[in-house]
N, C-alpha and C positions, 0 to 999 in steps of 0.2 A: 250681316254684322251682328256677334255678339253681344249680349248685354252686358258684359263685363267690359266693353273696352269704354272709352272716354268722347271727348264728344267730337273730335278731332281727327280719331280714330280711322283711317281708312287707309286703301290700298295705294300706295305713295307712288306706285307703276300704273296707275290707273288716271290713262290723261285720255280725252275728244281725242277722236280717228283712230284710239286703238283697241283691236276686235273684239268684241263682249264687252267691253269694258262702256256701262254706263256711269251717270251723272252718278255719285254716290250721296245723293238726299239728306241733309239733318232731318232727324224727327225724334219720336220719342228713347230711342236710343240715345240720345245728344246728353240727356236728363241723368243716365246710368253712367256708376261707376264702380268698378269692381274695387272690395273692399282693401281696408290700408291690415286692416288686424281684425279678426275676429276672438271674442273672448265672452264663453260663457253665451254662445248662440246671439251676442249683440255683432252686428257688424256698421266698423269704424270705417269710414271712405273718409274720400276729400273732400265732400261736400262740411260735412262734419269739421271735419280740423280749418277749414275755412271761418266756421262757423266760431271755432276757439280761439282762432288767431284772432279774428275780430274783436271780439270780448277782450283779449289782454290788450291789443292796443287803444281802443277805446279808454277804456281804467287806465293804463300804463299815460296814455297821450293826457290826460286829464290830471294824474296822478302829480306827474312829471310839471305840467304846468302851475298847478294850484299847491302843489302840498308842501311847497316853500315859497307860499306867496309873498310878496313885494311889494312898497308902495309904489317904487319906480319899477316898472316891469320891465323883465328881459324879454327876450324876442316870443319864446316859445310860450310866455306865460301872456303876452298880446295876442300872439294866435288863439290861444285858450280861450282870453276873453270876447274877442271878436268874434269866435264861434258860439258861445256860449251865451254873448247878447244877441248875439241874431233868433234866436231859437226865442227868447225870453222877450224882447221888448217886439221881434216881427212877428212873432206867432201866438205865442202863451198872453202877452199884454190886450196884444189886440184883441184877441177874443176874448178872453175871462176878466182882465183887466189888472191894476196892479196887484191890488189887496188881496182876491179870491185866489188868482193867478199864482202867486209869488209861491205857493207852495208845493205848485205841479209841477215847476220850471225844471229842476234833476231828473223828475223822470222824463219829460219829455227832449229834453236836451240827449238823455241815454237812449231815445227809439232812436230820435234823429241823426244820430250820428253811427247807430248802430246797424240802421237802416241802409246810410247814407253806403258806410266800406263796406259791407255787405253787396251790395250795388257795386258798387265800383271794383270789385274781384275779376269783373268780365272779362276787362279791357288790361288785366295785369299780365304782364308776361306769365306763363308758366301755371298761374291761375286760372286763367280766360276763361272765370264761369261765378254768375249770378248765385252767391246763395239762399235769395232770396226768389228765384226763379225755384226753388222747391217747396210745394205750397205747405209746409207745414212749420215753417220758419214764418211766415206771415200770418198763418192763422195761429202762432203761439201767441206772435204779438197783437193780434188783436183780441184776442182773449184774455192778456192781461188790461187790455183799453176798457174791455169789455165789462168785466167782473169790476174794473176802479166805475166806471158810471153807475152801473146797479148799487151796487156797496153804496155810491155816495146819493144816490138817489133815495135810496132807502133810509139813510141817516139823517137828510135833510126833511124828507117830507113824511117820513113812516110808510104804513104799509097801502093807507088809504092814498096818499100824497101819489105814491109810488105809481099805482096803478092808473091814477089820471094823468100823469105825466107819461105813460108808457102808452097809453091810451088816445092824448090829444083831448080829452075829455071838455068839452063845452058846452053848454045849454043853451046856447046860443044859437045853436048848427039847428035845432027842431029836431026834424022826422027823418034827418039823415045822418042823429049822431048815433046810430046803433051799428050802423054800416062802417061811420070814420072809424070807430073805436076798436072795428076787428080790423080793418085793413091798420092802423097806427099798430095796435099790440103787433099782429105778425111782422109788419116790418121793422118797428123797433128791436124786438126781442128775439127774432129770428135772422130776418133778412140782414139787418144790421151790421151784424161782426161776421156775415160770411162774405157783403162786397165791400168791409172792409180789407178782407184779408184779401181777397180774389183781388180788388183793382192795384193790389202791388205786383202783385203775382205774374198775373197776366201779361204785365207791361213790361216786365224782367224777362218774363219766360219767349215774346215773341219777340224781344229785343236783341235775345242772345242766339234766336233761332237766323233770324235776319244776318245777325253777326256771324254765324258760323259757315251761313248760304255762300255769302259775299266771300268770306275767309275759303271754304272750300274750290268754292269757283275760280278764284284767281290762279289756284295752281292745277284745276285741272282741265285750265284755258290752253295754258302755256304749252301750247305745242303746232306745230308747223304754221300756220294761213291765221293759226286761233290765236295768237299771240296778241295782237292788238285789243281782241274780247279779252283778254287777261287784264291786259293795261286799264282797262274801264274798270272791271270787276276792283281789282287791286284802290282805285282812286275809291270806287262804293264803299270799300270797306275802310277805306280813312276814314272818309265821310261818315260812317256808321258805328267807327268810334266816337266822332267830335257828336253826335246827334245823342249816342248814349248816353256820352258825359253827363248833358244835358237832363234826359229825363232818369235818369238815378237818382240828381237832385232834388227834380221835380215831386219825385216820385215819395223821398224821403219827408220831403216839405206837407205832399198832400196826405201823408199818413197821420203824420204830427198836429197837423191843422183840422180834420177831420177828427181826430183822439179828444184834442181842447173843443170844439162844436158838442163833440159828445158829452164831455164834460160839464160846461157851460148849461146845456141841456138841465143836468142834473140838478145844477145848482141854482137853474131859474124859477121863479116861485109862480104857480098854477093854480088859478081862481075856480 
């Protein structure tokens, strides 16, 4: 199989019991997509315009809600808000709390949701793919989590502040704080923002491969004695929709929730 084809991609004559014709495997093929437009040696795919489409509806869906706010609200501008508390009073409050909190609420409202339809592109007709199963949509966003902790850890405690807080710094610890203080710096400053980005990543990427298994299988059951292995396959991949749903949210949630820990972090004061 070509890398330019999609992930769905395969010989549509190629069913069980017939000659050569094996199981056709998702793998890292499933990932490639041959480009929509190249311009200027950039190439534009769908991963991409997925990527765009998200962005306008996000702004567009918020836009739409909020920018002729109401005190009695209409329908679309209650959804607004009820997405919009949840992120703010179950996420951002609980951890940083109101006062500290109330100022991170926009952006984190905009990974969470941008996270979130990002995510949910898999299970869309015609879409059927995670654009957040390509790991550089996760690690942008964790590098912008990233660079907001440094930045505000720096602001709040300067340079020395900084380094004990990156550090875990305690005199407390004896003769084993010279140890804590490198293993704390590499994982803070290192380890940090790459399983940040990796544990969305990962979770999209074997989600969609799962998805694609089940989705392959069911039609290249269907044929003579195999038919009833189709039927199973076929019910898996419901089931592997409704399972999806599930952790895209999750997934959205634990990005968001990790981002304000990080935060919080920053903003906690170290003796």
């Amino acid at each position: 199989m070509s890398a330019d084809q999609t992930q769905l991609a395969f010989d549509w004559s190629c069913r069980i019991m017939s000659d050569g014709c094996g199981f056709p495997a998702p793998g890292l093929h499933s990932f490639l997509f041959k480009p929509i437009a190249t311009v200027g040696g950039f190439e534009f795919n769908k991963v991409m315009l997925l990527a765009i489409i998200t962005t306008i509806l996000v702004i567009g869906f918020f836009y739409a809600a909020f920018g002729k706010a109401k005190v009695v609200p209409g329908k679309l501008q209650m959804v607004g808000e009820a997405g919009y508390d949840f992120v703010r009073r179950g996420i951002v409050y609980e951890t940083l709390g109101k006062k500290e909190g109330e100022k991170y609420v926009p952006l984190m409202v905009s990974l969470f949701f941008f996270i979130w339809i990002m995510n949910i592109w898999s299970v869309i007709p015609l879409a059927q793919f995670p654009v957040s199963s390509i790991i550089a949509f996760p690690a942008v966003l964790a590098a912008i989590v990233y660079v907001t902790w440094v930045s505000l850890t720096f602001k709040r405690h300067g340079f020395v502040g900084f380094f004990k807080n990156v550090t875990g710094y305690d005199k407390s610890l004896g003769p084993v704080l010279p140890l804590v203080m490198v293993i704390e710096f590499f994982s803070n400053l290192l380890v940090r923002p790459f399983t940040h980005a990796v544990r969305l990543f990962a979770n999209m990427f074997a989600g969609h491969l799962m998805l694609v298994m089940f989705t392959v299988a069911s039609w290249y059951l269907l044929n003579s004695w195999m038919v009833p292995a189709a039927g199973i396959s076929f019910v898996m991949t419901i089931a592997m929709i409704g399972f999806e749903l599930f952790v895209q949210a999750v997934q959205a949630y634990v990005f968001v929730l990790l981002a304000c820990t990080y935060i919080q972090g920053a903003l906690a004061e170290h003796h």
